[in-house]
C-alpha positions as CSV (number, residue, x, y, z in Angstrom):
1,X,0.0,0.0,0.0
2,X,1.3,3.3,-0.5
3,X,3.0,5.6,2.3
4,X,0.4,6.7,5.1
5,X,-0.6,10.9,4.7
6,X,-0.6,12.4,8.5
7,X,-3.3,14.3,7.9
8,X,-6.2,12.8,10.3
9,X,-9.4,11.9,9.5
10,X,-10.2,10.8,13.0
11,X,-9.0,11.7,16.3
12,X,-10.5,10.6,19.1
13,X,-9.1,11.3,22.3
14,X,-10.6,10.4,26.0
15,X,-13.5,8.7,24.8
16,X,-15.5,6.8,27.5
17,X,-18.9,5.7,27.5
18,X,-21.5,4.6,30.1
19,X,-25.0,3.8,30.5
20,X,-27.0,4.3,33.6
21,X,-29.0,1.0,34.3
22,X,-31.0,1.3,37.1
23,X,-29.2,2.0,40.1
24,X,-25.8,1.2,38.1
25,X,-23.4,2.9,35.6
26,X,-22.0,0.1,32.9
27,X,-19.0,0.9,31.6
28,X,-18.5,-0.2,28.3
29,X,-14.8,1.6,27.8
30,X,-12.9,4.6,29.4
31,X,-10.1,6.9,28.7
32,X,-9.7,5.6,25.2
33,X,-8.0,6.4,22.3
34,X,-8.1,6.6,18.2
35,X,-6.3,8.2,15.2
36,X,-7.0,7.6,11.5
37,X,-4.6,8.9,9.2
38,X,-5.9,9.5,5.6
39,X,-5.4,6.5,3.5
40,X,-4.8,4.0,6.4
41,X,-7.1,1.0,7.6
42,X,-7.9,0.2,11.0
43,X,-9.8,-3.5,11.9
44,X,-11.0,-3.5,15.7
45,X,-11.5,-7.0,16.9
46,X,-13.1,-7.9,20.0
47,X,-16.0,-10.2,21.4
48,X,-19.5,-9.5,21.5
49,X,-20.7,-6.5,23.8
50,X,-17.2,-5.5,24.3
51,X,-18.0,-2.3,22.6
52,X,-16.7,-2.6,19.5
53,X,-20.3,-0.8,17.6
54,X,-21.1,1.7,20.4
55,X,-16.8,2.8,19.4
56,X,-18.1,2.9,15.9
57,X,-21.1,4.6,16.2
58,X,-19.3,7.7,18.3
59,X,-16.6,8.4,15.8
60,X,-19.8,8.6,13.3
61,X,-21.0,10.9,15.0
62,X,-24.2,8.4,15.4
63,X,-23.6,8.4,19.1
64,X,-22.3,10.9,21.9
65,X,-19.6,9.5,24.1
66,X,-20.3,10.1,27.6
67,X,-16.7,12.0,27.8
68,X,-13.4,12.9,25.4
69,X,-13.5,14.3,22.3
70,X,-13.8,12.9,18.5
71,X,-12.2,15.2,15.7
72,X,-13.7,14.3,12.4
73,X,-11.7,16.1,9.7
74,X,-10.8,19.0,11.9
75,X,-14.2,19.3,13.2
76,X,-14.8,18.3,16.9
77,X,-18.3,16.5,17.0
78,X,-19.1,17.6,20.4
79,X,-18.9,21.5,19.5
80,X,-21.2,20.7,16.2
81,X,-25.4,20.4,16.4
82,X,-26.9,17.8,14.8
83,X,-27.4,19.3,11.3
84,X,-23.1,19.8,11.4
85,X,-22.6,16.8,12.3
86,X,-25.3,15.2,10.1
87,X,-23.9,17.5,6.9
88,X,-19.9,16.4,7.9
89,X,-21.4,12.4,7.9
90,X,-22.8,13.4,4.3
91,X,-19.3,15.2,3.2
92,X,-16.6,12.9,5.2
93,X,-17.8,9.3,5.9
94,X,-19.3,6.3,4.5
95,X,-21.4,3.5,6.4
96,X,-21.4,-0.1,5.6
97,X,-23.3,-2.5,7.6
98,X,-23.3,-6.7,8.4
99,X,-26.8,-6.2,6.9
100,X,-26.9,-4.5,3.7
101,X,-29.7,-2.0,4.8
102,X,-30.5,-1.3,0.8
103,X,-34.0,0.0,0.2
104,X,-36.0,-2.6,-1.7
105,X,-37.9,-0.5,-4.2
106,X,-34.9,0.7,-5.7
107,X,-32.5,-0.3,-7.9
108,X,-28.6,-1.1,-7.6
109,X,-28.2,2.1,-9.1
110,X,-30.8,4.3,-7.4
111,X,-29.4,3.1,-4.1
112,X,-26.1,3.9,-4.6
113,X,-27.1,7.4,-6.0
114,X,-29.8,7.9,-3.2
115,X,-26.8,10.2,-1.1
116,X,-26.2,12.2,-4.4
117,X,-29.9,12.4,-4.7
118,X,-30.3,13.7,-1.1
119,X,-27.6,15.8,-1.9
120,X,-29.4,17.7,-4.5
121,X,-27.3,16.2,-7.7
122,X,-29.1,16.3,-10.5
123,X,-30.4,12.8,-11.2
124,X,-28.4,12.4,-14.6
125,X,-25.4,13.3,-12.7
126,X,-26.1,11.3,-9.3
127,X,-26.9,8.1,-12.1
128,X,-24.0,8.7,-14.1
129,X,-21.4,8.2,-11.0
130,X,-23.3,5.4,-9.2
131,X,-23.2,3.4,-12.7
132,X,-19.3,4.0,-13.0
133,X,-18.9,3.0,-9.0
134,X,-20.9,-0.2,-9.9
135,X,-18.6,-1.3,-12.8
136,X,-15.8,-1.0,-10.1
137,X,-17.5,-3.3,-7.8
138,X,-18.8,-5.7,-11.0
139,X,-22.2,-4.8,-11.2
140,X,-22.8,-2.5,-14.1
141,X,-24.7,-5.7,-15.7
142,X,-26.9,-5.5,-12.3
143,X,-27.2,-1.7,-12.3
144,X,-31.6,-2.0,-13.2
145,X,-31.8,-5.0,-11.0
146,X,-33.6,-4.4,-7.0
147,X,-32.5,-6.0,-3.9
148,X,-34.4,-9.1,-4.4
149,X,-32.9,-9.9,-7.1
150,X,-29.5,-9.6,-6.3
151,X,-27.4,-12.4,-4.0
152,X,-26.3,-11.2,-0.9
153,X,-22.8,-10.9,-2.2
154,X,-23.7,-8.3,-4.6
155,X,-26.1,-6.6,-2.5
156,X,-22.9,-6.2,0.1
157,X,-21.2,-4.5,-3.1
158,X,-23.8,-2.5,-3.3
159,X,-23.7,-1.0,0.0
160,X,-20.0,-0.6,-0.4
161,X,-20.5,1.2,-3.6
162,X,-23.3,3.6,-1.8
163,X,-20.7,3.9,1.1
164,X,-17.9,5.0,-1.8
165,X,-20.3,7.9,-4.0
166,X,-19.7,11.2,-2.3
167,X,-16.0,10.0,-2.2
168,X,-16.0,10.2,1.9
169,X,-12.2,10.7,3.5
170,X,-13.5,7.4,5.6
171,X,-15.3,4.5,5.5
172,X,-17.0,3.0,8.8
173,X,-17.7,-1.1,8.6
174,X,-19.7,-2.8,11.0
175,X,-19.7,-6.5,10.3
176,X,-19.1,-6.0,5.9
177,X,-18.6,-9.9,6.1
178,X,-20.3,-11.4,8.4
179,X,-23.1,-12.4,6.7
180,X,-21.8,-14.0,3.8
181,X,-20.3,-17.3,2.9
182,X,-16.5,-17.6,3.0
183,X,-15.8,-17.5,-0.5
184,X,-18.3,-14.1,-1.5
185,X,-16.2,-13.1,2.3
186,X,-12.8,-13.1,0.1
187,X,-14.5,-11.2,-2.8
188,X,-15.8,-8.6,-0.6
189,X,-12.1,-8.1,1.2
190,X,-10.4,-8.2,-2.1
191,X,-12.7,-5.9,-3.0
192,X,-12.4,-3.5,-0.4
193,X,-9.0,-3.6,-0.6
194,X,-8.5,-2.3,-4.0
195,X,-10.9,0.5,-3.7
196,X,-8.9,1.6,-0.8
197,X,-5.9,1.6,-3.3
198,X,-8.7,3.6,-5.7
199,X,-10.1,5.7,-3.6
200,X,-6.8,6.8,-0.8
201,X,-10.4,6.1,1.1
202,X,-9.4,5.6,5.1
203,X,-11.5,2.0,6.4
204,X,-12.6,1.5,9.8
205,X,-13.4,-2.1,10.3
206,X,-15.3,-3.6,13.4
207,X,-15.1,-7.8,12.5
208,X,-14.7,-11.0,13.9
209,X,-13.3,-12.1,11.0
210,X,-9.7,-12.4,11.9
211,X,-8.2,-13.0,7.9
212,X,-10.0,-9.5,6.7
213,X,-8.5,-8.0,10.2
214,X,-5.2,-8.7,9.1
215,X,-5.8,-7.2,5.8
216,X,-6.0,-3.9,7.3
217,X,-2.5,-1.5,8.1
218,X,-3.3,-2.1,11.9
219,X,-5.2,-4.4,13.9
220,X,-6.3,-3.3,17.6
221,X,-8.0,-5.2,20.4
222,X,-11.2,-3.8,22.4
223,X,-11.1,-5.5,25.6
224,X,-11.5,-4.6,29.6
225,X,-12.7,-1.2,28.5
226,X,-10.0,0.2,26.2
227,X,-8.0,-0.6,23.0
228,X,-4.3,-2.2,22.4
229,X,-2.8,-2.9,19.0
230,X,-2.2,-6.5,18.3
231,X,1.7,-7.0,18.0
């Protein structure tokens, strides 16, 4: 992979968060940190409910951390309202789920255009660059085709494609794999993989799937509340 910017698209520094369950606080990290450079991929391992999605969902800006700070671009979340932030998700990041989250009555192409569309793009325009993102990802011949009748492989591309259209500085993963067979699981990483190259596009990964973690630049640990790197 090419030579890591220092610019940073993430950083996160501080960030704890804890609910208040009846007469308890649960802790589900504290005085944690996180830095994305631009270009780089990070894949978070850890088991279930150790926090791995609530981390994801704060440096989103999808959820507030309960203290710290999350930079996104430059921008600190906590000092944005909700419109900022929602306006610096549009501009900066891209979401990709275990589930594909692709609206039905659609097409491949119209879902990958829907942010464009939101955006105000004209609809030739917003159609014109989610067909060229779909030949990236192998599905120009699938462009007029709807969820249903797309496998669950190429609905994942999809996503990823949807995930890739305003050209976001990051890419946030929940899960990309985890619902698919192991061999459309290698397509998908090979695939992510050289649209990182593409793209200079930053990746986020939260998996279980140790052989896509070690794809990524660096692998880190959640566990006991806070993050190492795996040596």
């Amino acid at each position: 992979m090419n030579d890591l910017s220092q610019e940073l698209v993430i950083d996160a520094k501080g960030l704890g968060k804890t609910y208040d369950e009846a007469d308890n606080a649960l802790c589900i990290f504290h005085d944690l940190d996180f830095t994305l450079a631009k270009g780089e991929s990070v894949s978070v391992l850890g088991t279930s409910g150790s926090g791995k999605t609530t981390l994801l969902n704060i440096l989103g800006g999808l959820d507030k951390a309960t203290s710290g700070s999350v930079k996104l671009c430059g921008k600190d979340l906590a000092a944005c309202s909700e419109k900022v932030i929602t306006k610096l998700r549009n501009q900066h990041l891209g979401f990709v789920y275990q589930f594909h989250h692709l609206l039905a009555e659609f097409s491949a192409t119209e879902n990958v255009a829907m942010p464009l569309y939101i955006n105000g793009l004209s609809r030739r325009e917003a159609d014109s660059k989610a067909l060229a993102l779909l030949e990236k990802v192998g599905l120009s011949t699938r462009a007029n085709h709807k969820p249903s009748e797309l496998s669950g492989g190429e609905r994942q591309r999809v996503a990823i494609a949807r995930a890739l259209v305003n050209n976001p500085a990051c890419v946030l993963m929940d899960e990309p794999t985890g619902n698919l067979d192991d061999t459309t699981a290698k397509k998908i990483q090979a695939l992510m993989l050289d649209l990182q190259e593409q793209f200079e596009t930053s990746f986020v990964v939260v998996t279980h799937d140790r052989q896509l973690a070690h794809q990524m630049n660096r692998v880190l640990i959640m566990e006991e509340g806070g993050l190492r790197q795996l040596s």
